[in-house]
BADREN-472457 format. One line per field, with one value per residue: x, y, z of N, C-alpha, C, O in turn; residue number from 1. Coordinates in nm, 3 decimals. Example, Ala and Ser with C-alpha at 12.3 -4.5 7.8 and 13.67 -1.06 7.14 Angstrom:
! residues 2
n.xx: [1.319	1.285];
n.yy: [-0.569	-0.225];
n.zz: [0.780	0.708];
ca.xx: [1.230	1.367];
ca.yy: [-0.450	-0.106];
ca.zz: [0.780	0.714];
c.xx: [1.320	1.290];
c.yy: [-0.330	0.003];
c.zz: [0.780	0.787];
o.xx: [1.424	1.341];
o.yy: [-0.332	0.114];
o.zz: [0.846	0.804];
num: [1	2];
! end
This chain:
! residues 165
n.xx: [-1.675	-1.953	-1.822	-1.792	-2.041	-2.164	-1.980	-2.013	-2.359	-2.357	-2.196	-2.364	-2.600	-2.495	-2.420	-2.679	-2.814	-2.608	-2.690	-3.011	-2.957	-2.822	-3.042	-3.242	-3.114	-3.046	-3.383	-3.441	-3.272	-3.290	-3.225	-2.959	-2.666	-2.404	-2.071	-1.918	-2.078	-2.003	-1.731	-1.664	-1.573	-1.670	-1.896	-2.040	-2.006	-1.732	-1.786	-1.775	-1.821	-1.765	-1.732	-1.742	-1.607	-1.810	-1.654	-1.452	-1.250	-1.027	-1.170	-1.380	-1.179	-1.044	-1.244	-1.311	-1.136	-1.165	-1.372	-1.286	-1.091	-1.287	-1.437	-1.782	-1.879	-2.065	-2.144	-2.149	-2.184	-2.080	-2.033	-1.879	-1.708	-1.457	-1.523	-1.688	-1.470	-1.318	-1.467	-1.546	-1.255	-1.054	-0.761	-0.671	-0.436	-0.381	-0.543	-0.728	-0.860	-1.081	-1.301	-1.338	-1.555	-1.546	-1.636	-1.646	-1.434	-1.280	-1.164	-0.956	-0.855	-0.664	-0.633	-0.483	-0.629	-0.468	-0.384	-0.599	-0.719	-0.567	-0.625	-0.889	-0.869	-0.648	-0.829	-0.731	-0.708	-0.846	-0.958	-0.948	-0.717	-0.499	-0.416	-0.290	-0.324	-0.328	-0.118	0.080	0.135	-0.047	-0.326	-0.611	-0.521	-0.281	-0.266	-0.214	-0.082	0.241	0.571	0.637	0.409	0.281	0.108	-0.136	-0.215	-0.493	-0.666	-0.774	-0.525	-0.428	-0.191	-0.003	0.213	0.087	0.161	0.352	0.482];
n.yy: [1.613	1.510	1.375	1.119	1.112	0.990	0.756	0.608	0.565	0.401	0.190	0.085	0.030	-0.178	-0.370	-0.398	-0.489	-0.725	-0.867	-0.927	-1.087	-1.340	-1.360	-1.435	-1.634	-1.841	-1.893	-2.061	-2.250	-2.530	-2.832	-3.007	-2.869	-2.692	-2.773	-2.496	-2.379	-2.458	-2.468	-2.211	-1.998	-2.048	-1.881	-1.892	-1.896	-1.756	-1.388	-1.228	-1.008	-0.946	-0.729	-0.741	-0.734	-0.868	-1.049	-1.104	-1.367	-1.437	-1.298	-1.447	-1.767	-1.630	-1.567	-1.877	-1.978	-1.823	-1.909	-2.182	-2.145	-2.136	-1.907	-1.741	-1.610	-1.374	-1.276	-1.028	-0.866	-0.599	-0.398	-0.168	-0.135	-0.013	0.220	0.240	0.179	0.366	0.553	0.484	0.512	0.377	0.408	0.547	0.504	0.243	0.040	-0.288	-0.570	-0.652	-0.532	-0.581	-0.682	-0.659	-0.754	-0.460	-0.326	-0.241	-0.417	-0.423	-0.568	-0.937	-1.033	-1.238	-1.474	-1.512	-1.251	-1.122	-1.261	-1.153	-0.874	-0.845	-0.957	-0.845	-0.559	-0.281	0.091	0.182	0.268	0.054	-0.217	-0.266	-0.497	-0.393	-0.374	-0.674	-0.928	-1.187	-1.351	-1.398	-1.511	-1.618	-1.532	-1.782	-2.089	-2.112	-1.867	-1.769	-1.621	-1.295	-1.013	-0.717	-0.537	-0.261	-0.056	0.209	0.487	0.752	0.820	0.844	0.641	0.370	0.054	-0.181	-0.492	-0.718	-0.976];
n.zz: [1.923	1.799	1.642	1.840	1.942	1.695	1.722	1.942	1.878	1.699	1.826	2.001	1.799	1.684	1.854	1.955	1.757	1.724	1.959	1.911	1.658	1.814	1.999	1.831	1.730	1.908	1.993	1.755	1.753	1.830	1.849	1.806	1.931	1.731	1.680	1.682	1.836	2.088	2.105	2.200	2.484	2.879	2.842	2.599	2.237	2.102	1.960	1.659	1.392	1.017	0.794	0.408	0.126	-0.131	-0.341	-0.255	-0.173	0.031	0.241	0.295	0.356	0.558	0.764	0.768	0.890	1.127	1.223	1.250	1.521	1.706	1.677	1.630	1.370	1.141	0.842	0.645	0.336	0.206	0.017	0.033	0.232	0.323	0.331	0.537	0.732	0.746	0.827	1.139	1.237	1.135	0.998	0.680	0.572	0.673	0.612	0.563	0.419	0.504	0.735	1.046	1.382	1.709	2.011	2.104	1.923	1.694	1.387	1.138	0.854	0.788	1.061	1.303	1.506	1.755	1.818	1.804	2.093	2.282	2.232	2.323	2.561	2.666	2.658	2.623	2.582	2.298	1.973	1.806	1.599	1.324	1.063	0.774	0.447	0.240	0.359	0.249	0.456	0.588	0.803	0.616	0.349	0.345	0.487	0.753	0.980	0.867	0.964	1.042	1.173	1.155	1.340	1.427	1.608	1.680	1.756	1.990	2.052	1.904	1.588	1.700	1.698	1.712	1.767	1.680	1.581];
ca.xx: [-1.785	-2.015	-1.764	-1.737	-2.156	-2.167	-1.929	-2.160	-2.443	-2.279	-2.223	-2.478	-2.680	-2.445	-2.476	-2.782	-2.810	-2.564	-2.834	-3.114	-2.926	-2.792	-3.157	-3.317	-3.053	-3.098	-3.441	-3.448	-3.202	-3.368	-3.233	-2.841	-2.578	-2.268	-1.909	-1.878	-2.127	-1.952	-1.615	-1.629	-1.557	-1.825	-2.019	-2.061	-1.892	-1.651	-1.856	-1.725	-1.892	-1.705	-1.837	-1.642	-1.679	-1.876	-1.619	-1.293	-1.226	-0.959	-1.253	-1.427	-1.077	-1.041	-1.380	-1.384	-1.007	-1.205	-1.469	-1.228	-1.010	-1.336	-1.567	-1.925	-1.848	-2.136	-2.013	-2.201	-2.139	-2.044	-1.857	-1.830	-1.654	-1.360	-1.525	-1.736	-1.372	-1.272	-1.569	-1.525	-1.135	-0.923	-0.626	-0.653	-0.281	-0.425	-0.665	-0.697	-0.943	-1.264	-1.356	-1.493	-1.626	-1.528	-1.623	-1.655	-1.330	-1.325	-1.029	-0.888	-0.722	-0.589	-0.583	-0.457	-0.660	-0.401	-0.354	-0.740	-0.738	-0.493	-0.694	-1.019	-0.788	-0.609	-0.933	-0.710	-0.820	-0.802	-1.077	-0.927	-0.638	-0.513	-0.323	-0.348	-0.295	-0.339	-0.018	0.073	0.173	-0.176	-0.457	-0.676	-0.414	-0.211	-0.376	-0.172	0.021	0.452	0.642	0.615	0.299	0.291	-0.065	-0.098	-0.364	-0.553	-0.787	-0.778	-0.414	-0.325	-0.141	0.111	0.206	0.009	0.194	0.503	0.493];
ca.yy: [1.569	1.490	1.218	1.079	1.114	0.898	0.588	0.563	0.495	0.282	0.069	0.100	-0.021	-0.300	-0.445	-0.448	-0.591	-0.956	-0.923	-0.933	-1.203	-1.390	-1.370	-1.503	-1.803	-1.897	-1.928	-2.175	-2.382	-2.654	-2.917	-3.034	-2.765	-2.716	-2.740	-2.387	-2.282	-2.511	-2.454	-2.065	-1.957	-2.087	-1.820	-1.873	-1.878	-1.578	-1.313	-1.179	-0.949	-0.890	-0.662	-0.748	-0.724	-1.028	-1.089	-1.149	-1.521	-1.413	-1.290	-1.635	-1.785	-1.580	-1.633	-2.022	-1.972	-1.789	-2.079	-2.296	-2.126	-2.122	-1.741	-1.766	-1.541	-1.296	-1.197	-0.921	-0.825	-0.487	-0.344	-0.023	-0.154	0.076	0.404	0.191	0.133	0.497	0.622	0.447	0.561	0.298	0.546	0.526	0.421	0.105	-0.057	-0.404	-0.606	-0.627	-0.464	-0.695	-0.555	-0.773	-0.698	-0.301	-0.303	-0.234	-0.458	-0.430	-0.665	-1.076	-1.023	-1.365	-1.491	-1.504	-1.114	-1.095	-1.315	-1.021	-0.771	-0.874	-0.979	-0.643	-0.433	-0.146	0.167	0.221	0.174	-0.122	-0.258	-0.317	-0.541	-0.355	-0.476	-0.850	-0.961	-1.315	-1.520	-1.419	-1.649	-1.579	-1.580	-1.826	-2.176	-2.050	-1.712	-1.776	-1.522	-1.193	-0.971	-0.616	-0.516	-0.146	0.050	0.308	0.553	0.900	0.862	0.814	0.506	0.265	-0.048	-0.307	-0.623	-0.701	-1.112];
ca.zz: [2.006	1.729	1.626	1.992	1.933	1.637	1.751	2.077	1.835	1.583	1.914	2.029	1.712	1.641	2.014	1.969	1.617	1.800	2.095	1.832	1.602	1.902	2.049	1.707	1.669	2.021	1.941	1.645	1.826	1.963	1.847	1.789	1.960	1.652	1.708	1.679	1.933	2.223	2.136	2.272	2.684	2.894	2.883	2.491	2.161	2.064	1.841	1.531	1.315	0.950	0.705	0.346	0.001	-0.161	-0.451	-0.185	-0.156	0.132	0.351	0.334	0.407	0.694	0.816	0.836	1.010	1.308	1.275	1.316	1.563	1.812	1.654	1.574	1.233	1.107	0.748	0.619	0.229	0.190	-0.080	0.074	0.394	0.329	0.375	0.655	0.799	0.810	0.923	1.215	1.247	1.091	0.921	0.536	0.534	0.751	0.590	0.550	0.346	0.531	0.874	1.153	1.528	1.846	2.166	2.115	1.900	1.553	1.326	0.990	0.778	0.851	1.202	1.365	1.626	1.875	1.846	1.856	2.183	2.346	2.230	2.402	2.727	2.756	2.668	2.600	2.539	2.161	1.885	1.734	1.510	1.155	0.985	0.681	0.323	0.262	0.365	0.193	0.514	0.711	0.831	0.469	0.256	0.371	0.545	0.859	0.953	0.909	0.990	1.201	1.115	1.193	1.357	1.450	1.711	1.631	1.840	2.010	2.062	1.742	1.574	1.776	1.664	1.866	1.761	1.558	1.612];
c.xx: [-1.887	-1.968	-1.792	-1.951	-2.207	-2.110	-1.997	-2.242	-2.443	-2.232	-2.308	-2.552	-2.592	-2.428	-2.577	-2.825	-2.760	-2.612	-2.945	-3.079	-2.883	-2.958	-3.227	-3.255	-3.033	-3.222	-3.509	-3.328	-3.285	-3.321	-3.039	-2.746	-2.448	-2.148	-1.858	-1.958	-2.082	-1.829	-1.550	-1.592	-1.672	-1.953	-2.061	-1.962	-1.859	-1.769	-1.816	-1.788	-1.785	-1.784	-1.714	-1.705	-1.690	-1.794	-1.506	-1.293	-1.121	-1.031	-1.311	-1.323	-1.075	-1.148	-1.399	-1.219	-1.079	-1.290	-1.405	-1.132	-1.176	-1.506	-1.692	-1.922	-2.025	-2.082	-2.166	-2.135	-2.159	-1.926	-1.807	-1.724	-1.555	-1.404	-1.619	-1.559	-1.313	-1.338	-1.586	-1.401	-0.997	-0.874	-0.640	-0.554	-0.294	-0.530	-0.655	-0.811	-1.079	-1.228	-1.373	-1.501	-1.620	-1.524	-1.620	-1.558	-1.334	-1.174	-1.038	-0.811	-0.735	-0.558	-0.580	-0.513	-0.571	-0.418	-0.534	-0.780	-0.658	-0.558	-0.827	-1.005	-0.742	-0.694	-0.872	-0.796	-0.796	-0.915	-1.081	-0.765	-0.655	-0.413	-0.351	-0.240	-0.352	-0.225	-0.053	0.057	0.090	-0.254	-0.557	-0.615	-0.323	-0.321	-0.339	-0.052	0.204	0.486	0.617	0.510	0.329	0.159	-0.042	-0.243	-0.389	-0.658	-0.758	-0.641	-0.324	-0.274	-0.029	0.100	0.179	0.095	0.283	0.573	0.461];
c.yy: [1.492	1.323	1.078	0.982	0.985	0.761	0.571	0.517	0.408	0.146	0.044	-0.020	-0.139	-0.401	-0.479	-0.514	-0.762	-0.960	-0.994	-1.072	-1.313	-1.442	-1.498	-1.679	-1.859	-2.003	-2.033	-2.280	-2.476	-2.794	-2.968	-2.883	-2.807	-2.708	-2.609	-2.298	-2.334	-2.489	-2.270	-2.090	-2.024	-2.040	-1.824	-1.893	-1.743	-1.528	-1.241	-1.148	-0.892	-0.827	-0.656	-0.775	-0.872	-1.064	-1.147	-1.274	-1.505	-1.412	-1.426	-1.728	-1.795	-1.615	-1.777	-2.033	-1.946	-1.890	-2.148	-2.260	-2.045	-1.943	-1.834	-1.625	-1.468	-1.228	-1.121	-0.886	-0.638	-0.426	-0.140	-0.022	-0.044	0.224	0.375	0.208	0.281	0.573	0.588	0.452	0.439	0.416	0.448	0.477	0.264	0.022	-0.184	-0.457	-0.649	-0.543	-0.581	-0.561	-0.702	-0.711	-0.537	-0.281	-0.343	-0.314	-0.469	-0.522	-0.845	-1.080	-1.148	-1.373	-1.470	-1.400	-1.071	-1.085	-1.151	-0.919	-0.763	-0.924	-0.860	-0.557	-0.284	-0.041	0.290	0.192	0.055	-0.129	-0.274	-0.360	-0.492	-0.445	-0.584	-0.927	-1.132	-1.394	-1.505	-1.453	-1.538	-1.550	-1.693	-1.927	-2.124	-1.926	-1.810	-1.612	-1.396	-1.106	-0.845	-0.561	-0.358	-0.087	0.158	0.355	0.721	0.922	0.841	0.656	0.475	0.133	-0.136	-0.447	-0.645	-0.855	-1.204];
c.zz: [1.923	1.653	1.737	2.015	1.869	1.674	1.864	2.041	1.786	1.711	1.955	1.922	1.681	1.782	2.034	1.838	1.671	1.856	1.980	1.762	1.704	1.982	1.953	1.712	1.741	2.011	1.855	1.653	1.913	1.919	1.881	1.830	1.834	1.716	1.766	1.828	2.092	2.221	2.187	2.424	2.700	2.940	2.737	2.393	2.174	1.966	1.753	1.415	1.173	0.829	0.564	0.206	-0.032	-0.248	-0.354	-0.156	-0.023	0.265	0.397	0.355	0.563	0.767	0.882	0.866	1.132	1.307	1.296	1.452	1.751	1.802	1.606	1.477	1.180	0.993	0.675	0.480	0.204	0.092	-0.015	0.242	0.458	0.401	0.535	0.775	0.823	0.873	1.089	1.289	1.222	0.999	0.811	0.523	0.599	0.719	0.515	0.475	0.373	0.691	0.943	1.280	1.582	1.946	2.158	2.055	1.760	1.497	1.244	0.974	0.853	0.974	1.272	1.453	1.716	1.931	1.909	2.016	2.322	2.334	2.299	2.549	2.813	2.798	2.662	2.503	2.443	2.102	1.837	1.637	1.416	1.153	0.833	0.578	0.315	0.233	0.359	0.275	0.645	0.684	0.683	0.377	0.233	0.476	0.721	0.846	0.966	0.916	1.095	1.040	1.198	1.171	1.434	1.554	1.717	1.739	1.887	2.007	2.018	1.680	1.660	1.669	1.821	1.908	1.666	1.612	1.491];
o.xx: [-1.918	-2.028	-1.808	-1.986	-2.267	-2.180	-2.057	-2.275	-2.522	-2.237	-2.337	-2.560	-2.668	-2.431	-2.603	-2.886	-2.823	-2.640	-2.952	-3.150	-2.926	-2.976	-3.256	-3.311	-2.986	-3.214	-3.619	-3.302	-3.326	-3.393	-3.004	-2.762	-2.399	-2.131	-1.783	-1.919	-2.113	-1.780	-1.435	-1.585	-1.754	-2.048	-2.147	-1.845	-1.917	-1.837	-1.833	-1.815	-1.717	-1.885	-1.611	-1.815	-1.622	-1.847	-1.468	-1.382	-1.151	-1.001	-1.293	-1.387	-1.089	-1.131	-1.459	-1.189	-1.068	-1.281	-1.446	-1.089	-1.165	-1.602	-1.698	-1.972	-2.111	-1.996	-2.274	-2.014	-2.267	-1.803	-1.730	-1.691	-1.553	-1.351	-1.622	-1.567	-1.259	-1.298	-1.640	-1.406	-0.887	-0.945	-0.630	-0.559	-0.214	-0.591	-0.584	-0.889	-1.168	-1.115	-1.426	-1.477	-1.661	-1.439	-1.562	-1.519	-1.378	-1.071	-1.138	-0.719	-0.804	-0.451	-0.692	-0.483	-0.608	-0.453	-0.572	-0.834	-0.710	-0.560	-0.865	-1.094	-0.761	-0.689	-0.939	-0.882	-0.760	-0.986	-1.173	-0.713	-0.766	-0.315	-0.438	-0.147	-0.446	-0.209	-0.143	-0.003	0.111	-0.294	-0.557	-0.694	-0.281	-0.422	-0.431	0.029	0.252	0.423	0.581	0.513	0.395	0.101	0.064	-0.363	-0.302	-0.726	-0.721	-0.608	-0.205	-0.326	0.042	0.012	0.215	0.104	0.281	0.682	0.467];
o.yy: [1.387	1.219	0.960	0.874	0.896	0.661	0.464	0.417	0.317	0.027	-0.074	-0.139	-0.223	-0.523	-0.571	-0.619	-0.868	-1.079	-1.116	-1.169	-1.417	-1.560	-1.613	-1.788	-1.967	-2.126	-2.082	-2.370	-2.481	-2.884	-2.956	-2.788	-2.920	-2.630	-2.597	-2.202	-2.272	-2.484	-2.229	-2.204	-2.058	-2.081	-1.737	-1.907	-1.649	-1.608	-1.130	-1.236	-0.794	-0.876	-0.591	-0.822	-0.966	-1.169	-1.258	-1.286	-1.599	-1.476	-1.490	-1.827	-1.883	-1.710	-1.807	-2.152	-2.019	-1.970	-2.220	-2.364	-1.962	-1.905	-1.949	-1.526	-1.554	-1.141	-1.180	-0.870	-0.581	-0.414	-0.046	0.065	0.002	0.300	0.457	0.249	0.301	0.650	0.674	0.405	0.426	0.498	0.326	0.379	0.177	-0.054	-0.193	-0.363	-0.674	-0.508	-0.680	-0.440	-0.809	-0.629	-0.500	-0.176	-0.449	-0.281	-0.533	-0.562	-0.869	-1.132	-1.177	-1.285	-1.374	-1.393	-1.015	-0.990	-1.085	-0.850	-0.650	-0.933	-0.807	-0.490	-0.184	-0.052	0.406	0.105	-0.026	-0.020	-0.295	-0.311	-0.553	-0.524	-0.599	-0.985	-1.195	-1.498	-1.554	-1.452	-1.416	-1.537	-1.713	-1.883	-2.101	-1.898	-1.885	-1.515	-1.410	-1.113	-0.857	-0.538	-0.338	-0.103	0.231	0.274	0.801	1.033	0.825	0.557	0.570	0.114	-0.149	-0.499	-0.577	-0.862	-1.327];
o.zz: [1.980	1.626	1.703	2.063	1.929	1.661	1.852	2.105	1.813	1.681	1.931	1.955	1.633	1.766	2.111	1.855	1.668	1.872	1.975	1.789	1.656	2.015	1.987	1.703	1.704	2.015	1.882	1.573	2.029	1.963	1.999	1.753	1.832	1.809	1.863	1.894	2.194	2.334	2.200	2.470	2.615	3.006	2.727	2.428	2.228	1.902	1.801	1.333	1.204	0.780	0.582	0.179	0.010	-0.283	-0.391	-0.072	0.051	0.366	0.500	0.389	0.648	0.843	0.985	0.852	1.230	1.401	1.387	1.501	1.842	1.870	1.562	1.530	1.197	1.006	0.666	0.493	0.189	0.089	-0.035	0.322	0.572	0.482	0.626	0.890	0.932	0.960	1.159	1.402	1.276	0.941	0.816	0.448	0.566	0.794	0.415	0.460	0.292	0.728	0.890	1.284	1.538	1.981	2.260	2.107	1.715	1.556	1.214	1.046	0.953	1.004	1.312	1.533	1.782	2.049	2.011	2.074	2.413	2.436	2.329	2.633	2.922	2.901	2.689	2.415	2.458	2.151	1.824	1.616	1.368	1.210	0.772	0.593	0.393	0.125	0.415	0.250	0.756	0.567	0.670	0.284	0.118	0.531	0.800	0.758	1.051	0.874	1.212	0.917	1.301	1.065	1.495	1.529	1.765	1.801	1.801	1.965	2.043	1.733	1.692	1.586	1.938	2.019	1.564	1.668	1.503];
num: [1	2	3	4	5	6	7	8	9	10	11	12	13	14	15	16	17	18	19	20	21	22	23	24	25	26	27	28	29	30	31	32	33	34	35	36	37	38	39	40	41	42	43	44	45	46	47	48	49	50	51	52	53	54	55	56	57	58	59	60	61	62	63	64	65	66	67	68	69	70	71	72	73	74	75	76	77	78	79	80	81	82	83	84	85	86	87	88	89	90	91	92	93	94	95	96	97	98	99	100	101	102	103	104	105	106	107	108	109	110	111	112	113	114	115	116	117	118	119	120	121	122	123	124	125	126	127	128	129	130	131	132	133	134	135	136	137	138	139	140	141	142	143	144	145	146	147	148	149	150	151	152	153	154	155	156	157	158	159	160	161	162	163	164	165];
! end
């Protein structure tokens, strides 16, 4: 219960953290709209919050992949992301090289937009995914994903594999 307690707040406070930043950079827009903030749905760009250690050159990779692939990216330096990433219930055997938070759904690892796009379509009801490791032939390692990627879902009812494309 106490668990159940905590991830309520932790959304909570980070919903309201992209209101707050979303609010602010509204705000000090007044002049030229970017690429990035028209090429979202048309209720907005996508939002993508990653929290990743400052030394990883992969994360910043990955990062200006979802900028280019349509996110408005929020990268957050954290070297502690990991224990951020279990505390939140990514499985220690699943962990991938930064964290992000989309749409109420926590993800680990190189997670390919596409899979993202499914995951915020379905809305199933899991905490989030991992592509764990930093597998060679995904988006931040690699300029684009080849091959098949094996993404896994995590939450009350344990692990599944989410995606195996």
């Amino acid at each position: 219960m106490n668990r159940r307690i905590f991830l309520a707040s932790l959304a909570a406070l980070g919903t309201g953290g992209v209101f707050a930043f979303t609010t602010l950079t509204s705000a000090q827009n007044t002049g030229d709209v970017t690429s990035s903030t028209t090429s979202g749905s048309a209720s907005g760009p996508k939002q993508i919050t990653i929290w990743r250690d400052p030394g990883c050159g992969c994360c910043d990779t990955y990062a200006d992949y979802l900028e280019e692939n349509g996110y408005q990216v929020t990268r957050i330096d954290d070297r502690d992301f990991d224990k951020r990433s279990i505390e939140v219930g990514v499985p220690e055997q699943g962990l991938g090289c930064h964290l992000a938070e989309i749409e109420g759904y926590y993800v680990s690892g190189l997670v390919p937009s596409e899979i993202l796009e499914r995951l915020v379509t379905e809305k199933p009801d899991i905490t989030g995914i991992t592509l764990p490791g930093m597998p060679s032939n995904a988006p931040g390692m690699a300029r684009v994903k080849t091959g098949t990627l094996k993404t896994y879902a995590f939450g009350e009812g344990g692990i599944t594999v989410y995606s195996d494309e």
